[in-house]
BALOBA-1460 file (C-alpha; in Angstrom, 3 decimals):
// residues 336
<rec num="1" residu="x" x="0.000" y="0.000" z="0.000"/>
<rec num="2" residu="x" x="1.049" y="3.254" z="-0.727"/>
<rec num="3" residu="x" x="0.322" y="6.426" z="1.384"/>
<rec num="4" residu="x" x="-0.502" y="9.762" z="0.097"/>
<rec num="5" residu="x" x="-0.516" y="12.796" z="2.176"/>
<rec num="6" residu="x" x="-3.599" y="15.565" z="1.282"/>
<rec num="7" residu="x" x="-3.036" y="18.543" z="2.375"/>
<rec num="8" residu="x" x="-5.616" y="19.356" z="4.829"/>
<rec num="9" residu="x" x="-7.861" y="22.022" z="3.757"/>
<rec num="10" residu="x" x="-8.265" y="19.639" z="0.004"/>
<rec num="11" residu="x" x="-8.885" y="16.145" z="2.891"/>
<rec num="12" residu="x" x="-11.886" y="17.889" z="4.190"/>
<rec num="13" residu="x" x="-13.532" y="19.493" z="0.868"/>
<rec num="14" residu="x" x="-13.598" y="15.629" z="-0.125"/>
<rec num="15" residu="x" x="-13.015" y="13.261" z="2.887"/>
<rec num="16" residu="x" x="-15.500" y="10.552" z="1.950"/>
<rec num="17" residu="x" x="-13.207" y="10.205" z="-1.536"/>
<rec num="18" residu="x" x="-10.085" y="10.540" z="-0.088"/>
<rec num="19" residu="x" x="-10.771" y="7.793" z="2.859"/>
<rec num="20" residu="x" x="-12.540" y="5.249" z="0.279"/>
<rec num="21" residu="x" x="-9.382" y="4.990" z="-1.984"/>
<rec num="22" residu="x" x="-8.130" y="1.655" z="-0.318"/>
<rec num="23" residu="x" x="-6.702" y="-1.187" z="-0.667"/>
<rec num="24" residu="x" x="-3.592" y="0.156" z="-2.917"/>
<rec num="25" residu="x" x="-3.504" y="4.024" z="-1.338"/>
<rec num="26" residu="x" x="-3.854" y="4.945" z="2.008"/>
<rec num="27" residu="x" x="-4.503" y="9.070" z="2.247"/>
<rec num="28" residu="x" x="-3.785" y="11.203" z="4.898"/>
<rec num="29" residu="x" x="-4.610" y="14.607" z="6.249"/>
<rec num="30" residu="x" x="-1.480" y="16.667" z="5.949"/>
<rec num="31" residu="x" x="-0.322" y="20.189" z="6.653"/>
<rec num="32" residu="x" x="-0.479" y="22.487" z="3.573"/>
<rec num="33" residu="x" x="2.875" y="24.624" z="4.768"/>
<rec num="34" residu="x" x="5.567" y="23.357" z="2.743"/>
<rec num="35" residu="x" x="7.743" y="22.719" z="5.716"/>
<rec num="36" residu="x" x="5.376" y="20.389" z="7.765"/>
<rec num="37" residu="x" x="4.136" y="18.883" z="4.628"/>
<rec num="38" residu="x" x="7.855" y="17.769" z="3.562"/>
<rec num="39" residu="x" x="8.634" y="16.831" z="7.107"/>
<rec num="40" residu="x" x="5.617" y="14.447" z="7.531"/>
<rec num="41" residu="x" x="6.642" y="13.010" z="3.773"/>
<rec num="42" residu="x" x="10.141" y="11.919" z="5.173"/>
<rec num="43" residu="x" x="8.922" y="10.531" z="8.794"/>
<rec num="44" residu="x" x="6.068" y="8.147" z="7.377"/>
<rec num="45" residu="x" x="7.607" y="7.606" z="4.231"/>
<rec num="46" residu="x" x="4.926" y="9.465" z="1.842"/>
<rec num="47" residu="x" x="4.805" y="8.125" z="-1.434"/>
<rec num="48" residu="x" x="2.879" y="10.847" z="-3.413"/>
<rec num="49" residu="x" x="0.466" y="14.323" z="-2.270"/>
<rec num="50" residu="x" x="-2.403" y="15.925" z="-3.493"/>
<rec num="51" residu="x" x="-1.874" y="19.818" z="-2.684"/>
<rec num="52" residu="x" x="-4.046" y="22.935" z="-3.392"/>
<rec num="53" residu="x" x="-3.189" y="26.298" z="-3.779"/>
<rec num="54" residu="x" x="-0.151" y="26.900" z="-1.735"/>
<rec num="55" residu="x" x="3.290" y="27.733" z="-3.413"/>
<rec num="56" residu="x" x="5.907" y="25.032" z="-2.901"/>
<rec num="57" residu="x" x="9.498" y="26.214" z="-3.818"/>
<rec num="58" residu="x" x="12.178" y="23.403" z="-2.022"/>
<rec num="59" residu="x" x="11.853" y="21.264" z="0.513"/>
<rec num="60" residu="x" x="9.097" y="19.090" z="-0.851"/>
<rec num="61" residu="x" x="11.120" y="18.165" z="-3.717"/>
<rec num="62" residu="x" x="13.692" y="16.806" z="-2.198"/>
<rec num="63" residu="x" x="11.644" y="15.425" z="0.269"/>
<rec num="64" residu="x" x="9.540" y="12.992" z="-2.167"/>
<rec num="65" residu="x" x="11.427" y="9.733" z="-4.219"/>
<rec num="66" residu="x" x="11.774" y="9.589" z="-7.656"/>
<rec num="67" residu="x" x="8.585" y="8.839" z="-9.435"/>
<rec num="68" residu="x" x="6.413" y="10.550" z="-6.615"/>
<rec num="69" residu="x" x="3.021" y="12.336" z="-7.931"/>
<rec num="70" residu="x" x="2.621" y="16.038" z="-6.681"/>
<rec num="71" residu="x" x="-1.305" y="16.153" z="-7.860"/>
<rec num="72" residu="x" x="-2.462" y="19.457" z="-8.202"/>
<rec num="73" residu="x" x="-6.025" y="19.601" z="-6.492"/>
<rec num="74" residu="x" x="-7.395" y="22.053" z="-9.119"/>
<rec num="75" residu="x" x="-6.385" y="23.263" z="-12.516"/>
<rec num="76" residu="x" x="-4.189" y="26.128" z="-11.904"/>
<rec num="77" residu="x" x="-0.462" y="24.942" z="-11.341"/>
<rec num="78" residu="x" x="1.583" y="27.821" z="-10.404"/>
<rec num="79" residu="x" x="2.226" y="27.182" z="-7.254"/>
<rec num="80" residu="x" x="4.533" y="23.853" z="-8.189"/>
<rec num="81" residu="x" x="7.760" y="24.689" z="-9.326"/>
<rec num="82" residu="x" x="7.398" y="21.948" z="-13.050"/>
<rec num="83" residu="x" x="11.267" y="22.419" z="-13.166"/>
<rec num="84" residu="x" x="12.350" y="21.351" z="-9.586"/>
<rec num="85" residu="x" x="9.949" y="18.216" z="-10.228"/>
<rec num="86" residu="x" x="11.313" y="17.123" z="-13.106"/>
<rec num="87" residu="x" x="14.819" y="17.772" z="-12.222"/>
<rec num="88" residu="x" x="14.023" y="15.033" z="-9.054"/>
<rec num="89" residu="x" x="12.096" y="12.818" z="-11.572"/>
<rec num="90" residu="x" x="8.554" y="14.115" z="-9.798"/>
<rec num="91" residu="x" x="5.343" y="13.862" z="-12.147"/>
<rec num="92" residu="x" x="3.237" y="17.025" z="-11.686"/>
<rec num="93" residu="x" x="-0.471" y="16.591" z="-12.418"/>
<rec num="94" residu="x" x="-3.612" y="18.701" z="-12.258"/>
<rec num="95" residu="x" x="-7.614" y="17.868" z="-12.589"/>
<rec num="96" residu="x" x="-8.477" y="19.526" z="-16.260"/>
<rec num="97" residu="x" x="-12.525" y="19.345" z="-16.652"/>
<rec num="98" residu="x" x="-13.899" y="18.900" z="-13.351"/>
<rec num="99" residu="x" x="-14.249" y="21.861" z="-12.218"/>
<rec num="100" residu="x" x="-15.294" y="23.633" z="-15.177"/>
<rec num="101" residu="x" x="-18.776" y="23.835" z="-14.734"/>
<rec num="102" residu="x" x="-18.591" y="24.759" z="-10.938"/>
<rec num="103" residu="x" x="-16.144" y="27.677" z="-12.178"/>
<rec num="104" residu="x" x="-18.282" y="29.139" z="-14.467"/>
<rec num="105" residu="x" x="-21.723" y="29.090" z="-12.299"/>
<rec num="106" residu="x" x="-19.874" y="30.951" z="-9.915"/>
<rec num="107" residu="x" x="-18.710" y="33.655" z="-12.235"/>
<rec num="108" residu="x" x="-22.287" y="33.877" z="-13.454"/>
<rec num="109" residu="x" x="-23.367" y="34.320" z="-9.548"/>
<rec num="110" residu="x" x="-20.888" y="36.748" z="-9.169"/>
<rec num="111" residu="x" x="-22.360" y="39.048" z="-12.654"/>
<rec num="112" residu="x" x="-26.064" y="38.389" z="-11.016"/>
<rec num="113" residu="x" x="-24.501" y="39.789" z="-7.880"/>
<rec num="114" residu="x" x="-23.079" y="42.881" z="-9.158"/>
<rec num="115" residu="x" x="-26.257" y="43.814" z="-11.641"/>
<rec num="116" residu="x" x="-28.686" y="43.408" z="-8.417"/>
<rec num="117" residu="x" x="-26.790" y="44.946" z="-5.520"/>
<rec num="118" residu="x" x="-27.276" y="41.449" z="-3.622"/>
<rec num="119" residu="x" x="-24.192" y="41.951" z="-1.697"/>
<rec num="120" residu="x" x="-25.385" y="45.133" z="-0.241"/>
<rec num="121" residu="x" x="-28.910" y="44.710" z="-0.035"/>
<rec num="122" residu="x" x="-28.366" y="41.292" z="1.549"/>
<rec num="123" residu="x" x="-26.306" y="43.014" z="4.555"/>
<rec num="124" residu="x" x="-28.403" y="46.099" z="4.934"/>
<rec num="125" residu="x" x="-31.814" y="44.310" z="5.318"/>
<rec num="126" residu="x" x="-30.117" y="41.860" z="7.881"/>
<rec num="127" residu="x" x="-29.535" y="45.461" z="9.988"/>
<rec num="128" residu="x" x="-32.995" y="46.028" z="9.646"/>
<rec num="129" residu="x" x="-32.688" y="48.954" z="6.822"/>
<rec num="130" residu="x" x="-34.811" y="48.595" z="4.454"/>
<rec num="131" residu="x" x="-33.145" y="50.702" z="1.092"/>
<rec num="132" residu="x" x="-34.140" y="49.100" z="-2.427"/>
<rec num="133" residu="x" x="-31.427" y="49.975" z="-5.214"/>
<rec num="134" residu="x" x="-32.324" y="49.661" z="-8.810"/>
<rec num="135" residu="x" x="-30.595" y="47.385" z="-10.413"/>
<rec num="136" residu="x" x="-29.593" y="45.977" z="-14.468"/>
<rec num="137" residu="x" x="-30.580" y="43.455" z="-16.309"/>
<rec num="138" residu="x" x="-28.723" y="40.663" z="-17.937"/>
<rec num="139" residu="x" x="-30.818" y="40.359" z="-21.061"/>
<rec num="140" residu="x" x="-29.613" y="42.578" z="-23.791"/>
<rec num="141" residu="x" x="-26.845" y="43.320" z="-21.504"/>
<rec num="142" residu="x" x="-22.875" y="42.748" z="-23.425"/>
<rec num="143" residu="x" x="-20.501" y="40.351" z="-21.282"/>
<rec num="144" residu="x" x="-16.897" y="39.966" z="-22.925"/>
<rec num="145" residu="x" x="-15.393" y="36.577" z="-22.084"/>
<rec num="146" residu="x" x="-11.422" y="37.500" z="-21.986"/>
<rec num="147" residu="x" x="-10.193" y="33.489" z="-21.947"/>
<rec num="148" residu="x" x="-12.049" y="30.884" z="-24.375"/>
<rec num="149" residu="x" x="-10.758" y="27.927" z="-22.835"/>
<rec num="150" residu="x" x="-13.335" y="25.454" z="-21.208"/>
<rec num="151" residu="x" x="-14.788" y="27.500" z="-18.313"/>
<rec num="152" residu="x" x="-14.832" y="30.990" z="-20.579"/>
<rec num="153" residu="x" x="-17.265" y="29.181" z="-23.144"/>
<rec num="154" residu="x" x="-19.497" y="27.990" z="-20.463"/>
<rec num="155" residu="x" x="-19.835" y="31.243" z="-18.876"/>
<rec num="156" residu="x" x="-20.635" y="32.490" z="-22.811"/>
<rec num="157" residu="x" x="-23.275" y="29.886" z="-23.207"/>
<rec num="158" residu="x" x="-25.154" y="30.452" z="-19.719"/>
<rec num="159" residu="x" x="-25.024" y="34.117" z="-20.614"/>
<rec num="160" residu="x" x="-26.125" y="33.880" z="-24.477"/>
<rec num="161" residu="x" x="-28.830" y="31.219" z="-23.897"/>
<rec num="162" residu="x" x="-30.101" y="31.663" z="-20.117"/>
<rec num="163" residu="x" x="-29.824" y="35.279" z="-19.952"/>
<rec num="164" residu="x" x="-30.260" y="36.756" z="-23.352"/>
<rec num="165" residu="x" x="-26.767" y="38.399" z="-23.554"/>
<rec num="166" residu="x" x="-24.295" y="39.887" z="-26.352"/>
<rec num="167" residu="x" x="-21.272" y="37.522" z="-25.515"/>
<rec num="168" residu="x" x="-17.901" y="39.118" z="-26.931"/>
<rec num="169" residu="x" x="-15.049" y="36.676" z="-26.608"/>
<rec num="170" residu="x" x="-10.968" y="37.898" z="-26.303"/>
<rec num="171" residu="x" x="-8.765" y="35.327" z="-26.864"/>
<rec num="172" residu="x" x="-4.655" y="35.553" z="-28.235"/>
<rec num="173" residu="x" x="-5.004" y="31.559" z="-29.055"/>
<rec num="174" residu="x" x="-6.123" y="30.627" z="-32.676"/>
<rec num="175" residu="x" x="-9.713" y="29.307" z="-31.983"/>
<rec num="176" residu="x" x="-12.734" y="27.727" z="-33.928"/>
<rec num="177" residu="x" x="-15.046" y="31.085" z="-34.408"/>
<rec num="178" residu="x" x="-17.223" y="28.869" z="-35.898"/>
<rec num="179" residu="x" x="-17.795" y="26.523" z="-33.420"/>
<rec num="180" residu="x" x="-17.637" y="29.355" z="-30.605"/>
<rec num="181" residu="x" x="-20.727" y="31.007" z="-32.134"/>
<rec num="182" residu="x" x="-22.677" y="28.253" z="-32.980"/>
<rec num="183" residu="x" x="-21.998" y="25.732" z="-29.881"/>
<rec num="184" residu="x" x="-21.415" y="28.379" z="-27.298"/>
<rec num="185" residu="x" x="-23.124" y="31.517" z="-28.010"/>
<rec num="186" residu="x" x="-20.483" y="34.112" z="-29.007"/>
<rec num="187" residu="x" x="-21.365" y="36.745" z="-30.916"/>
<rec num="188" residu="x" x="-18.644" y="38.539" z="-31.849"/>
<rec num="189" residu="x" x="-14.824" y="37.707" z="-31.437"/>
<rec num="190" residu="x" x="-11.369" y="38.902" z="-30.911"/>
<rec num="191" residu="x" x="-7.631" y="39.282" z="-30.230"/>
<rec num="192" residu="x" x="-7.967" y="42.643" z="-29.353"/>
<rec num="193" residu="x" x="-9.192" y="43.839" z="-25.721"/>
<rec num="194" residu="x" x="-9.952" y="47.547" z="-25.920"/>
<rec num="195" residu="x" x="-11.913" y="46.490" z="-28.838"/>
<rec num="196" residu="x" x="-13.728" y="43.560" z="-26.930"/>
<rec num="197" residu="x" x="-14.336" y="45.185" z="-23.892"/>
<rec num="198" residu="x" x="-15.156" y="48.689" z="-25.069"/>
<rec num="199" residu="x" x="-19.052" y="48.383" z="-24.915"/>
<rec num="200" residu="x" x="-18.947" y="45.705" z="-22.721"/>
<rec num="201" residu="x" x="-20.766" y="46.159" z="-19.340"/>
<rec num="202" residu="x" x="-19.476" y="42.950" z="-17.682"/>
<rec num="203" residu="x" x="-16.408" y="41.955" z="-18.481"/>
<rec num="204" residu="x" x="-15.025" y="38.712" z="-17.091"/>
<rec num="205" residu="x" x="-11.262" y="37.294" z="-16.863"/>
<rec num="206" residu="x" x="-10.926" y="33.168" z="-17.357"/>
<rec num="207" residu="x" x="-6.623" y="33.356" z="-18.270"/>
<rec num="208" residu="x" x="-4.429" y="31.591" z="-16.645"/>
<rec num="209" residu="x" x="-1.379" y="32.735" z="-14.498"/>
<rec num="210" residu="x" x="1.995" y="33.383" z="-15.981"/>
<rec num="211" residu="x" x="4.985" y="35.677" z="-16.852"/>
<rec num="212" residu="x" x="3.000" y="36.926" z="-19.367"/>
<rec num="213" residu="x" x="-0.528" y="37.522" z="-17.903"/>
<rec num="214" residu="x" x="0.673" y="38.922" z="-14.281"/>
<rec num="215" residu="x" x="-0.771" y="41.610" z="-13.612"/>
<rec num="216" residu="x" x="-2.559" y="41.682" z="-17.017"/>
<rec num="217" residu="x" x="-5.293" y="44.206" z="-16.077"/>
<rec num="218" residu="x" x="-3.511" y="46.539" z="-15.267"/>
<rec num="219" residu="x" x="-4.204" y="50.895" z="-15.421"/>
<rec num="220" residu="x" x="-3.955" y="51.231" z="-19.386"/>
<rec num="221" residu="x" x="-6.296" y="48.201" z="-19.840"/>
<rec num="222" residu="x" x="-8.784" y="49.527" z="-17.113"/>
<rec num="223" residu="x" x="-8.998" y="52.541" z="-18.772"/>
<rec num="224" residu="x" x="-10.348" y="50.828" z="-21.818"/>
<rec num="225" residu="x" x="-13.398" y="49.384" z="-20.335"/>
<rec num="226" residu="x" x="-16.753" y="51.468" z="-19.812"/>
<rec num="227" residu="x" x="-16.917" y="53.316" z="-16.562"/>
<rec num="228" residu="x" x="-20.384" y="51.248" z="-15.987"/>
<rec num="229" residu="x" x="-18.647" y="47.695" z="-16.341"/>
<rec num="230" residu="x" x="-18.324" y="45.313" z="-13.770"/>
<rec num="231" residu="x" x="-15.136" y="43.135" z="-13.616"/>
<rec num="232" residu="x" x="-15.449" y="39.848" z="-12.814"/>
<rec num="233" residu="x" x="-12.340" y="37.584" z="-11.890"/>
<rec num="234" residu="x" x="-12.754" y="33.734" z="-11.296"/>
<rec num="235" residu="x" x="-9.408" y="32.842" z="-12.705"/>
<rec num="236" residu="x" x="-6.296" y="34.018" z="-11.144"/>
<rec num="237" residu="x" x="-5.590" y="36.754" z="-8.711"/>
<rec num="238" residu="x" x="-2.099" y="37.447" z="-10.555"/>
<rec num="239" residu="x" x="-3.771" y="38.586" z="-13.236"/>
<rec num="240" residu="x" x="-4.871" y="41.349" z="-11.967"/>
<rec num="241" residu="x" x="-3.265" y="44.705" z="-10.577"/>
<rec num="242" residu="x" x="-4.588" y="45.184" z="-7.184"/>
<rec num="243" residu="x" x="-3.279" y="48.448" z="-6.813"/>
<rec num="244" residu="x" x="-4.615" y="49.630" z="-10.057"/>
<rec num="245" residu="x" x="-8.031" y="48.289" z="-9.714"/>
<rec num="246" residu="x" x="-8.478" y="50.121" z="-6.379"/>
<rec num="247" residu="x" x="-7.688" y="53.510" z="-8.038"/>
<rec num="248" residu="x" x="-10.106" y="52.880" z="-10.776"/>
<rec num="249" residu="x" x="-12.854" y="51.867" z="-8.190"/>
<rec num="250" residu="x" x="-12.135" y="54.784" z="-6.044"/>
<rec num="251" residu="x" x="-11.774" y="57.081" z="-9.087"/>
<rec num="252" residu="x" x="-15.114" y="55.702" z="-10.779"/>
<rec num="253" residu="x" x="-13.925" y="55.122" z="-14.029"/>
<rec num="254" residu="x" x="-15.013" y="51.293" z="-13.337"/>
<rec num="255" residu="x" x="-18.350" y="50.794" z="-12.011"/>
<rec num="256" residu="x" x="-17.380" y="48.264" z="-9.453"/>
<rec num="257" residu="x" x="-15.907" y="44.398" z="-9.591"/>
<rec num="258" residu="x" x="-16.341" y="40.911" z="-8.534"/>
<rec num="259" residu="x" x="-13.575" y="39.149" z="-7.132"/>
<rec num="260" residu="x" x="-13.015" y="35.387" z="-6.415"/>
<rec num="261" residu="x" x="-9.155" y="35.168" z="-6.729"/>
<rec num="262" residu="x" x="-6.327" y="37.457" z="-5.012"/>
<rec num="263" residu="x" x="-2.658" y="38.165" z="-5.576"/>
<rec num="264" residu="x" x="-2.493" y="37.473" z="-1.818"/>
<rec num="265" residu="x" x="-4.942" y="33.825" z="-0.346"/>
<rec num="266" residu="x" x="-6.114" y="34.601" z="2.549"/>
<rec num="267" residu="x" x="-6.667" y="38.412" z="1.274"/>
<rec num="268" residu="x" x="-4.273" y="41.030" z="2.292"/>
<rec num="269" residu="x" x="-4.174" y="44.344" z="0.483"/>
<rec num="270" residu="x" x="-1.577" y="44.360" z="-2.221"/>
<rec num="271" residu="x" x="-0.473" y="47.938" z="-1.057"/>
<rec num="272" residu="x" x="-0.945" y="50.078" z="1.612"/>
<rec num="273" residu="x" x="-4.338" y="52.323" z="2.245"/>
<rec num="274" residu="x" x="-5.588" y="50.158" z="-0.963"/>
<rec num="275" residu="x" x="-8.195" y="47.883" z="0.410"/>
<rec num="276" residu="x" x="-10.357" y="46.622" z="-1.383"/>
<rec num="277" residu="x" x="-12.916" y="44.922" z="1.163"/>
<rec num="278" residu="x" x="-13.377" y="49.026" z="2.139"/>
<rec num="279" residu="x" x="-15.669" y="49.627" z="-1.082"/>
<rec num="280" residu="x" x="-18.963" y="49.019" z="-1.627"/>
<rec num="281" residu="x" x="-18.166" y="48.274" z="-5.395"/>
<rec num="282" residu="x" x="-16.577" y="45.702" z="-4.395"/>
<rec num="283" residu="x" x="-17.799" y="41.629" z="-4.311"/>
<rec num="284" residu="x" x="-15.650" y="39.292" z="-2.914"/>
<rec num="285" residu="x" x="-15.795" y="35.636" z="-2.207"/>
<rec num="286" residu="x" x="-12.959" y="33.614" z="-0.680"/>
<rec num="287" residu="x" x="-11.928" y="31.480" z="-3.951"/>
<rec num="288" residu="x" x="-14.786" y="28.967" z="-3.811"/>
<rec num="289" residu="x" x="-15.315" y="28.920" z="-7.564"/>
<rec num="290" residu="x" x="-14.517" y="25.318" z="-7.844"/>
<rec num="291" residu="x" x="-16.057" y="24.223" z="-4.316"/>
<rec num="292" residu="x" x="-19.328" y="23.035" z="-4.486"/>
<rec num="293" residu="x" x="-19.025" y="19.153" z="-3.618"/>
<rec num="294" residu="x" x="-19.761" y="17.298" z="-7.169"/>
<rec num="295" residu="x" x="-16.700" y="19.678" z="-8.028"/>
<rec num="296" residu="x" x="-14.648" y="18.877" z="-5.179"/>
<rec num="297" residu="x" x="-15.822" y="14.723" z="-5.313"/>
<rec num="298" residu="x" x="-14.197" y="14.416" z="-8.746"/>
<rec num="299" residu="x" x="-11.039" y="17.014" z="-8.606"/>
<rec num="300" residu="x" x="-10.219" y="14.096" z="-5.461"/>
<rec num="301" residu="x" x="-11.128" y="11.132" z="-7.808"/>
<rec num="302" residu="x" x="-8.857" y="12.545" z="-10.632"/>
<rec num="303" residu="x" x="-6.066" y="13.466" z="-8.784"/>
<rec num="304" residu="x" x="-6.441" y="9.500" z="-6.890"/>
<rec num="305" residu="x" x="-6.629" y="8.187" z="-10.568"/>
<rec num="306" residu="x" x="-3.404" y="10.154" z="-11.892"/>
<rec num="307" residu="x" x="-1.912" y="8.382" z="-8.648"/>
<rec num="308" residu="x" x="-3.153" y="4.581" z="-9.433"/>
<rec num="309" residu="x" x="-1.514" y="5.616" z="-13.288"/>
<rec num="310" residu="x" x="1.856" y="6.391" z="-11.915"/>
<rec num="311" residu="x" x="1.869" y="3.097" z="-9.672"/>
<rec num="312" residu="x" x="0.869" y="1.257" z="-12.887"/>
<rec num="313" residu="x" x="3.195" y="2.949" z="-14.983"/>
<rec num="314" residu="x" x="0.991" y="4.758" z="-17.200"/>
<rec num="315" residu="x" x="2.583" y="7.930" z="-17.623"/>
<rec num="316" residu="x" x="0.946" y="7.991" z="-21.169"/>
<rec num="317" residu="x" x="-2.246" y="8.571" z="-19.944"/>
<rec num="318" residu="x" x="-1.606" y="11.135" z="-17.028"/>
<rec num="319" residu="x" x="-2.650" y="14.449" z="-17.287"/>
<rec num="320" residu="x" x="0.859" y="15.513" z="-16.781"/>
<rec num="321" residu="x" x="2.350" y="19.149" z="-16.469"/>
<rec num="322" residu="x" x="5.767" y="18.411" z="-16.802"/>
<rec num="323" residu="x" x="5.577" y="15.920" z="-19.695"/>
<rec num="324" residu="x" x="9.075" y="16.302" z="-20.450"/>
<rec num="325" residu="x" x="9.819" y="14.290" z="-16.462"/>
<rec num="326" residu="x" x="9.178" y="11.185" z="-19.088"/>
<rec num="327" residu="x" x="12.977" y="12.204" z="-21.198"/>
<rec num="328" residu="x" x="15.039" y="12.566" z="-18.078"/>
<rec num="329" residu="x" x="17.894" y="10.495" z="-18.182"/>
<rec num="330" residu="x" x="17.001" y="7.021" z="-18.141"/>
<rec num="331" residu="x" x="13.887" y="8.192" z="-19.590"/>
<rec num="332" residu="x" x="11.116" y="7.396" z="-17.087"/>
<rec num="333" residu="x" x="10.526" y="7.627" z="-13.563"/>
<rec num="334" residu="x" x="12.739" y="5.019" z="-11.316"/>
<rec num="335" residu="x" x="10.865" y="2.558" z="-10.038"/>
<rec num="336" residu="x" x="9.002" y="2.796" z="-6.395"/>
C-alpha cells in the first residue's frame, strides 16, 4: 500500500473520496505549509500528495522519491515549481474538466450579484434597513469573455442562452469562431481587448497565471473598459493589478468588480491604504469557484486516478504538467 498525504484544507472538501481509496492508497490529512508537509513526507515515508493552492518552492522536492506524484487539487499549477519536479524525476499533475462547470456558475453568480446589488442589499436588510437599489438586467446586456478555454465558453453559453446576452469573446489563441458562435453563443470575437471590452458592461477574466498575464489588467487596460462595467475575476488573482483596480474603483472610471481570486490567499491588500474589502463596489468571495461538492468529489477522484496511473506505470495517460519528467535520463521515472 502506498500512502498519500492531502493537504488538509483539500482532505476535508472531499473526505469521503479521499478515505474510500483503499486497498492500494492509504490518504492522509497533511499540513499544507511546505515545511510540515515535507517533514511528515520523510517521517512516514509518503509516497505521493495531493496539494491545493499553496506555493511550494524546495523542501518538498527533495523530500519525495523519484517517481512521486505532486497532484495538483485544481487546474491552476503555479504554485509547483514543473522544473524542480522534473529535475528530481517528480510527475506534476492537475484535474483539467472537473471543475469547469462549478467555475463558471460561480462567475455567473458573481455578474447576477453585481447587476442586483445582492451583496449590499443582503447586509443592509439583515440590519434592519430597508433601502431598495435599482438594479440591471442581464438580457440585452454585453458580457466579454477574456479566456475561451473550457470554463470561458461555459460562462458564454449560460449568458447567451439563459440570460439573453451579447457575448464578446478575447482570446490571443487561434480558436474555432465557428464553433464558438454556434456551440457556445459568441457573438462577436477577438484578439484585441480595448476592442472587446469597449461596450462591454461585464467583463469577465478566465486566463491563466503566468509571466505573461501577471498583472494583465492593469491601469492602461482599465482605462479601456466602460466606466459602468463590472469586472469579474474567477481565474487568477495574478492577473490582476490590485493596486490599479483600487484607483479605478475609487476614481469611478469602473463601475465596481467581482472578485473570487487574489494576488495574496487569505486576502491582504496588495499595497498600503488600498483595500479593497473598504468599497462598496466591491464583491468578494474567498476562492470557492470550484467548491461546491460534485466539483470537489471528482477534482479528489482525478487526482487518486493520476496516482493509481503512476503506480501502474501509465505515464501515457496522465494528465501531466511536466511531460518532459518522461525524457530525463534514463527516460522514465525510477521505479518505487
Amino acid at each position: 500500500m502506498s500512502l498519500v498525504a492531502v493537504t488538509e484544507p483539500e482532505f476535508r472538501k472531499a473526505e469521503a473520496v479521499f478515505r474510500s481509496c483503499g486497498p492500494d492508497l492509504e490518504c492522509r490529512p497533511a499540513p499544507a505549509g511546505e515545511d510540515a508537509l515535507a517533514e511528515m513526507v520523510g517521517r512516514h515515508g509518503i509516497r505521493h500528495v495531493v496539494v491545493g493552492v499553496e506555493r511550494y518552492r524546495g523542501p518538498l522536492y527533495e523530500a519525495l522519491a523519484p517517481g512521486a506524484v505532486i497532484a495538483r487539487f485544481g487546474v491552476g499549477h503555479d504554485g509547483i515549481d514543473k522544473v524542480q519536479a522534473t529535475r528530481r524525476g517528480l510527475l506534476c499533475t492537475n484535474t483539467p474538466g472537473v471543475l469547469d462547470d462549478s467555475v463558471a456558475e460561480h462567475a455567473v453568480n458573481l455578474i447576477l450579484a453585481a447587476a442586483r446589488h445582492t451583496p449590499v442589499l443582503a447586509s443592509q436588510m439583515k440590519q434592519g434597513c430597508w433601502r431598495p437599489q435599482v438594479g440591471r438586467e442581464l438580457a440585452g446586456g454585453t458580457l466579454t469573455v477574456v479566456g475561451c478555454g473550457a470554463i470561458g465558453r461555459r460562462v458564454a453559453r449560460i449568458a447567451a442562452l439563459g440570460f439573453r446576452m451579447r457575448v464578446t469573446g478575447c482570446d490571443v489563441a487561434e480558436l474555432d469562431d465557428q464553433a464558438l458562435r454556434r456551440d457556445w453563443g459568441f457573438r462577436r470575437l477577438t484578439a484585441d481587448f480595448a476592442e472587446a471590452v469597449g461596450d462591454a458592461d461585464f467583463v469577465s477574466l478566465h486566463i491563466p497565471a503566468t509571466p505573461a498575464t501577471t498583472g494583465f489588467i492593469d491601469h492602461r487596460r482599465l482605462r479601456m473598459l466602460n466606466p459602468s462595467a463590472w469586472l469579474i475575476n474567477t481565474s487568477r488573482g495574478e492577473v490582476v493589478d490590485e493596486p490599479a483596480l483600487y484607483d479605478a474603483l475609487v476614481a469611478g472610471t469602473l463601475a465596481g468588480a467581482a472578485l473570487d481570486v487574489f494576488r495574496q490567499e487569505p486576502y491582504a491588500p496588495a499595497a498600503p491604504g488600498k483595500d479593497l474589502r473598504r468599497l462598496n463596489n466591491v464583491v468578494m468571495t474567498p476562492h470557492v469557484g470550484s467548491s461546491t461538492q460534485a466539483a470537489c468529489d471528482r477534482m479528489a477522484a482525478a487526482a487518486i486516478e493520476s496516482i493509481r496511473l503512476a503506480e501502474r506505470k501509465c505515464w501515457a495517460d496522465m494528465p501531466l504538467l511536466n511531460p518532459e519528467v518522461l525524457r530525463v535520463p534514463g527516460g522514465a521515472p525510477e521505479e518505487p
